[in-house]
N, C-alpha and C positions, 0 to 999 in steps of 0.2 A: 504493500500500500504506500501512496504517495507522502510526502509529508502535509501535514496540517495547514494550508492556507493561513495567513497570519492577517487576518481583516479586521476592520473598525466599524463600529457605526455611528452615525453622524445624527443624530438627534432621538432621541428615548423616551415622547413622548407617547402616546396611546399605541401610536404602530410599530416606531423605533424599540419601543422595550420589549416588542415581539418577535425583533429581526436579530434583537441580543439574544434572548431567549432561547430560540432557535438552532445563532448561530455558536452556541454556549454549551449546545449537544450535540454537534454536528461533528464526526467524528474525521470527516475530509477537510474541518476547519481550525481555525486558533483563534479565538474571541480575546484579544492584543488588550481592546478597550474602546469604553466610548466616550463621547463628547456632545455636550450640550451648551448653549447660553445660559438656561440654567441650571448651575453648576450643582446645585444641591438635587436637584432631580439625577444626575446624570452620577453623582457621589451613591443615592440612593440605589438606583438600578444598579451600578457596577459591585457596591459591598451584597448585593440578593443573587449574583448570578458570581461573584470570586473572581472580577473581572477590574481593571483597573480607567478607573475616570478622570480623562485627558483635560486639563483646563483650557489648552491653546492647541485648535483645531493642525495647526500647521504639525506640530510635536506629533500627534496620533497618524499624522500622515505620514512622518519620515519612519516611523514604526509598523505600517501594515504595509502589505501589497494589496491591497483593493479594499474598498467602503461601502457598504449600503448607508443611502444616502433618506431621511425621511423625516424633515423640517418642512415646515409651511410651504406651499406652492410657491409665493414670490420669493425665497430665497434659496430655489431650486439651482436656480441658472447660478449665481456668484460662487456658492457651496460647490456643487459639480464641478465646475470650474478650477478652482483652486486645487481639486483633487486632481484634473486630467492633466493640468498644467505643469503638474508635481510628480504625473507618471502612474496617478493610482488609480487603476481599472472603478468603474463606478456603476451601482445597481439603485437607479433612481427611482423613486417610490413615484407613481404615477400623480397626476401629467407628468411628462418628464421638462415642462416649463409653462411659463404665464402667459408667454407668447411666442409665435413661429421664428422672429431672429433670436431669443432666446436659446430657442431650440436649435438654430441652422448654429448656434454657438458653437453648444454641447456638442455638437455632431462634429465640427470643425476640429475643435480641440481633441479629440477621441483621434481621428481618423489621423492627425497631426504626430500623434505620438504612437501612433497602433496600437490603441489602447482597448479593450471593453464598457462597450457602453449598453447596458439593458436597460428594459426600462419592466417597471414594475407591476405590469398588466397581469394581478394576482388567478383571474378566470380562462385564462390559459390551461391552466392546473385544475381547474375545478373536475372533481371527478364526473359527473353526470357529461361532461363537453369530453372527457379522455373517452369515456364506454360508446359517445356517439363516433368517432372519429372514422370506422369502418362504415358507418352507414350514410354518411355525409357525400352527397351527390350533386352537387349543381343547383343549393338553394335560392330560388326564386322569390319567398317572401318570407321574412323573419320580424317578430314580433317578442319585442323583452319590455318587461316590467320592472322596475329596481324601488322600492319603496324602503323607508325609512325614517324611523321618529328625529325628531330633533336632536341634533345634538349642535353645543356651539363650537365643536372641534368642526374644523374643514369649510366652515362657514364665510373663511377668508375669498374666498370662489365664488362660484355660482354652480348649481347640485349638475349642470351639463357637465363639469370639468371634475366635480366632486364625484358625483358615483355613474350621469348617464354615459361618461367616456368608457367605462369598465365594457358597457355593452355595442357601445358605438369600434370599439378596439373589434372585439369578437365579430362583428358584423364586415368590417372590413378583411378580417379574415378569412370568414366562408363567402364572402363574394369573390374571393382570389384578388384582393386586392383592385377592384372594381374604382374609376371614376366617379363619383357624386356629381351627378349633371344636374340635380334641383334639390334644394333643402328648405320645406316651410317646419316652421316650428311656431309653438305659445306657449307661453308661461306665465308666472307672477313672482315676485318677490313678498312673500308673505311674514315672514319673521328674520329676516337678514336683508343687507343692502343688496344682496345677489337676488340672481334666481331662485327660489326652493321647488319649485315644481317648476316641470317642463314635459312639453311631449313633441316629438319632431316626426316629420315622414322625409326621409329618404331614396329617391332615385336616383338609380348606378347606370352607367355606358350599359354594361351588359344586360338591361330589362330587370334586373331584381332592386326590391321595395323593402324596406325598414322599416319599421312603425317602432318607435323607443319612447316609455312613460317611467321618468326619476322623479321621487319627491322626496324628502328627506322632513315634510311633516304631515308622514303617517302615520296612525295609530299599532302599525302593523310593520313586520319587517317580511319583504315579500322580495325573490331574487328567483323571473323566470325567462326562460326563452322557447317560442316558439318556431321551429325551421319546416315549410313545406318547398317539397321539392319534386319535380316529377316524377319521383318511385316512392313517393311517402310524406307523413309527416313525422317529425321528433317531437316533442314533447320535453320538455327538461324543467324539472328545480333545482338550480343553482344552489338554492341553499339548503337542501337536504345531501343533492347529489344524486337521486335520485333521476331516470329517464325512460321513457319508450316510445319505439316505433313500430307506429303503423304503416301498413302497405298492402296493397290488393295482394289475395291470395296464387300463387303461380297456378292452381288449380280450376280458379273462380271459370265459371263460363256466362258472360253478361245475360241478364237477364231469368237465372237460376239464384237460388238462397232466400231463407224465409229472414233472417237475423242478420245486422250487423257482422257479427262472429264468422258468417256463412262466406261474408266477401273478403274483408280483412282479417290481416295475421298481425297480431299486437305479440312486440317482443320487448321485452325489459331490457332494462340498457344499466349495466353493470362494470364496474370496472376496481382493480384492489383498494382498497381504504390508503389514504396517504393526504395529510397534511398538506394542504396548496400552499403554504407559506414556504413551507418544509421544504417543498418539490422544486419551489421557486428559487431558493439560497441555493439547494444543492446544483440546480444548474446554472447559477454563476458561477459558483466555485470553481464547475467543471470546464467553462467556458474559460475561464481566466489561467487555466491550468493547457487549457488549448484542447481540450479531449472533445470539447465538442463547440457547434456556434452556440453563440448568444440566443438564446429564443425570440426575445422580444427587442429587435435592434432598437435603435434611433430612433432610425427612420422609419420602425414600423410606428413608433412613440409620438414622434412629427406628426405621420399622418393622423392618428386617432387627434390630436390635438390640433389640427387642424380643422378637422370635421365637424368635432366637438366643438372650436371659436364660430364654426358656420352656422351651427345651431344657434347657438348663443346671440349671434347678431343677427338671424333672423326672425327674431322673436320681438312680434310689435308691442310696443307700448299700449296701453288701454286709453282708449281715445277719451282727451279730459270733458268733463262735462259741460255744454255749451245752456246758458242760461234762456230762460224761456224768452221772446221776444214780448216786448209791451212794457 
């Protein structure tokens, strides 16, 4: 076995203390130490996990070969930065920026040094999207849900950038990386300066349609995606992991069967138990080791964040109220 990767992580708030955690069991890793601005937070997580808390970001950097990186969205871009500048491969916690030159940065600076750049598109990993992966065909219309109660973590954004990117990512996946030739979207801003609800419809070069609904003030925590395709439909709960597809039976003869069951064949979509944070570390690791690519480049990170800012600005305002005349 290889030696232990020697990594840091770079902020240990709600997510950051889960990429310690993580990488604190990881037995292809070496948890060096982490860093935070606040320092009593980052003292706290390092004495719970026997890990050592770096007061000066530069210090933890001359000490690991690569960072997960997972501070506030606007100081993605400077953080990253400073890491690629300095040589150290980086696993940026999604968006992987606030904005596209941002982004065309982090991509510059990576590709500048030959560095590793992933970005942290956690439902890559999700098991219920691993078990579909064999029966994923040339999806034509996909349809995801992402709901969520409040919280004022993340609320520095707007919930497109905050959680409908996680499905917006996915969608440009199973369209093969497909053109966006028309984007309507609505929303509102209901308890933050951002967006909290949004729903957007997407049209791609290749005929396939998105319908995407994020809110993050639900009563309910709801994480789904629907994929039909012309040999079926999938089915998936993201948040159980859980999935199945249907599909006309090869048997069926049209116009024969008394029942639903008669024509289609419902198969459960299954795949082994595994930790999508988990899955997620251990393929930078591996990536920065060279054993295999990055999964979620840059540029596939750009793009979602692209898509994701197209939603975002095409979402009208609510037109003010105009007083009666007289």
């Amino acid at each position: 076995m290889s030696t232990p990767l020697p990594v840091g992580v770079i902020g240990v708030g709600a997510l950051g203390r889960h990429h310690a955690r993580h990488l604190a069991g990881l037995a292809e890793a070496r948890l060096v130490g982490v860093c935070d601005t606040d320092r009593e937070r980052a003292r706290a997580v390092a004495a719970e996990l026997g890990t050592r808390a770096f007061d000066e970001l530069d210090d933890l950097l001359r000490a690991v070969e690569a960072v997960t990186v997972a501070v506030p969205t606007p100081a993605h871009a400077s953080v990253g930065l400073r890491a690629l500048e300095r040589g150290v491969p980086v696993l940026m916690e999604k968006p992987l920026a606030s904005t596209i030159a941002e982004a065309d940065a982090l991509i510059a600076a990576a590709a500048r040094g030959g560095l590793q750049l992933q970005v942290g598109h956690i439902e890559r990993y999700n098991r219920a999207l691993r078990a579909a992966e064999p029966y994923l065909d040339g999806p034509r219309y996909l349809e995801s849900q992402r709901l969520a109660p409040f919280q004022p973590r993340g609320t520095d954004v707007a919930v497109v950038l905050d959680l409908m990117i996680h499905d917006l990512d996915l969608v440009l996946r199973l369209t093969g990386g497909a053109e966006a030739t028309e984007v309507r979207a609505s929303g509102l801003a209901l308890l933050s300066n951002h967006l909290d609800l949004a729903n957007a419809r997407v049209e791609f070069s290749n005929g396939a349609v998105a319908l995407a609904t994020a809110s993050r003030v639900s009563r309910e925590r709801v994480r789904r995606l629907r994929v039909f395709q012309p040999n079926g439909y999938l089915s998936l709960d993201l948040a159980s992991g859980a999935g199945e597809f249907m599909r006309v039976r090869s048997d069926w003869v049209p116009g024969t069967g008394q029942a639903l069951t008669d024509v289609v064949e419902r198969i459960l979509l299954e795949a082994p138990e595994a930790d999508a944070l988990g899955l997620e570390l251990l393929s930078f690791v591996h990536a920065v080791r060279g054993e295999r690519e990055v999964v979620v480049s840059g540029e596939e990170g750009r793009a979602a964040l692209a898509l994701a800012l197209r939603v975002a600005a095409a979402v009208r305002p609510a037109p003010l109220a105009v007083p009666a005349a007289g």
